[in-house]
Residue, then its C-alpha position, 0 to 999 in steps of 0.5 A: x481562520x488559521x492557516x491549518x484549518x483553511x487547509x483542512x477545509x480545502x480537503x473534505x476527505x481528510x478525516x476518512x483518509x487518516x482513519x482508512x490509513x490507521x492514524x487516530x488523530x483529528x485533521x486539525x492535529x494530524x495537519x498541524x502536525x505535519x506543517x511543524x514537521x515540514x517547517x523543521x525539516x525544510x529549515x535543516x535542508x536549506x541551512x545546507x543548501x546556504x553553503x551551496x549557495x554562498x559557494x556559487x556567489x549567490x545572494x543569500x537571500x535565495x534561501x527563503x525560495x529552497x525553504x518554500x520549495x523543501x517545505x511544499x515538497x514535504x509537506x505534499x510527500x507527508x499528505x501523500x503518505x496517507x494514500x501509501x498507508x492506506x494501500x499498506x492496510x489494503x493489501x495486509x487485509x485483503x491477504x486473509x480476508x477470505x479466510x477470515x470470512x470463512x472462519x466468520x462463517x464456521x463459526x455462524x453455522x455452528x450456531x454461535x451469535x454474531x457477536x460471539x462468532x466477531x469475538x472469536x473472529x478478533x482472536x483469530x490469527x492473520x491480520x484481518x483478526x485485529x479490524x474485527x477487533x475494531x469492531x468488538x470494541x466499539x460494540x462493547x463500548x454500547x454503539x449498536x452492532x449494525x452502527x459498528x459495522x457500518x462504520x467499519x464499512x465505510x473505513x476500511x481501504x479493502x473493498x472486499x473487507x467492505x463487502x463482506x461487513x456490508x453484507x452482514x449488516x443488511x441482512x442484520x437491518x432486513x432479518x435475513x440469515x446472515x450465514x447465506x449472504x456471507x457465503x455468497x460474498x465469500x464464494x464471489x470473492x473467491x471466484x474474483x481471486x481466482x480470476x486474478x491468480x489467472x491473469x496473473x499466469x498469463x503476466x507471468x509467462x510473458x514477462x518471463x519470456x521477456x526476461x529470458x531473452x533480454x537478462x539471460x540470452x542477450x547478454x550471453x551473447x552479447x558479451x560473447x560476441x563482444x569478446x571474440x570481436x573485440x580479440x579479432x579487431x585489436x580492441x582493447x577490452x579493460x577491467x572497467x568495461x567488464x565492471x560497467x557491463x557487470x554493473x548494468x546487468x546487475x540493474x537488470x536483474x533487479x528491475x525484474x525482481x521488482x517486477x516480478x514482485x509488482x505484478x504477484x497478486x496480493x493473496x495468502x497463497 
């Protein structure tokens, strides 16, 4: 057995974790793949690090431990970037899936079929139009549309993507009106947004709070009182202490930009 397929045997859910971050490749490939990136990159790192390592007066040999510490560290970061991905898709569907959702759902009650309201549904704008696409696709191409949409379901990162899809199908599997359980999916999702449009209000008042008082009264202050301190003691304040102060309010700032940013929730707003 070859060291590809034993690593592949270590992580069972390999194959549903590159298809939930959009990568069409077998686990044997995508881990071959990454192995042979890894090994390039590893060996082009540690040929710089053997200057460092001659330099210091160290055995060259050392170089065989740098190269197996780069390639773990790559090839870890390489598998990792499939959860980032995975989480990259997640929030660029759930941006419009309820207006996706509800353009499925005029569509069912102007009485279009199903399969002619996911067709529209696939040409729509947003970004949620290509996943129906998905799933048009492989309708068209002769899986059962309750197949399609199952497997949609189960590789789709948006849980509330999942929902709506696991909706459809069972009221497809148990011949119930598809349009009631979509709008009932529709409205509870809603009502989740609104819940986290809430709680981000309440985020957003005391972190702005926190950032009035430590990004803009603080330092006003502070530097104030430095100045006037500084000028009655003899304290000689250079250029390179108002550069250093500027430099950490700088970071500050954009610590609370990023924060800021973080914390927004992820809806078409």
């Amino acid at each position: 057995m070859s060291i590809v397929n034993i690593i592949v045997n270590q992580m069972p859910d390999l194959k549903e974790r590159l298809l939930m971050a959009g990568i069409i490749k077998r686990p044997t490939d995508f881990v071959r793949e990454s192995l042979i990136n890894s090994a390039i990159l590893s060996g082009f790192l540690a040929i710089l690090s053997l200057f460092l390592i001659v330099k210091t007066n160290n055995p060259p040999i050392l170089i065989i431990p740098v190269f197996l510490i780069f390639f773990s560290i790559i090839f870890f970061l390489s598998i990792r970037n499939l959860d980032v991905l995975k989480m990259k898709r997640e929030k660029e569907i759930d941006r419009d899936v309820l207006f996706a959702g509800r353009f499925l759902l005029v569509k069912l009650n102007s009485g279009k079929p199903l399969i002619n309201s996911l067709i529209d549904a696939s040409n729509s704008y947003g970004v949620a139009g290509k996943y129906f696409k998905e799933i048009v696709d492989d309708i068209n191409l002769g899986t059962p549309i309750e197949d399609a949409l199952e497997k949609a379901s189960r590789t789709t990162p948006s849980r509330r993507f999942r929902k709506i899809l696991f909706q459809i199908n069972n009221a497809l599997r148990i011949g119930v009106d598809v349009t009631s359980s979509l709008e009932g999916t529709l409205e509870n999702i809603t009502q989740e947004q609104l819940i986290e449009i809430q709680r981000y209000g309440k985020k957003l008042n005391s972190i702005t709070m926190f950032y009035m008082l430590v990004a803009v009264v603080a330092p006003s202050l502070g530097i104030t009182l430095f100045s006037v301190i500084g000028s009655i003691i003899s304290l000689r304040i250079d250029m390179q202490t108002f550069i250093m102060l500027l430099f950490f309010l700088v970071v500050v700032q954009l610590f609370f930009i990023t924060l800021f940013r973080s914390i927004r929730p992820n809806l078409n707003i």
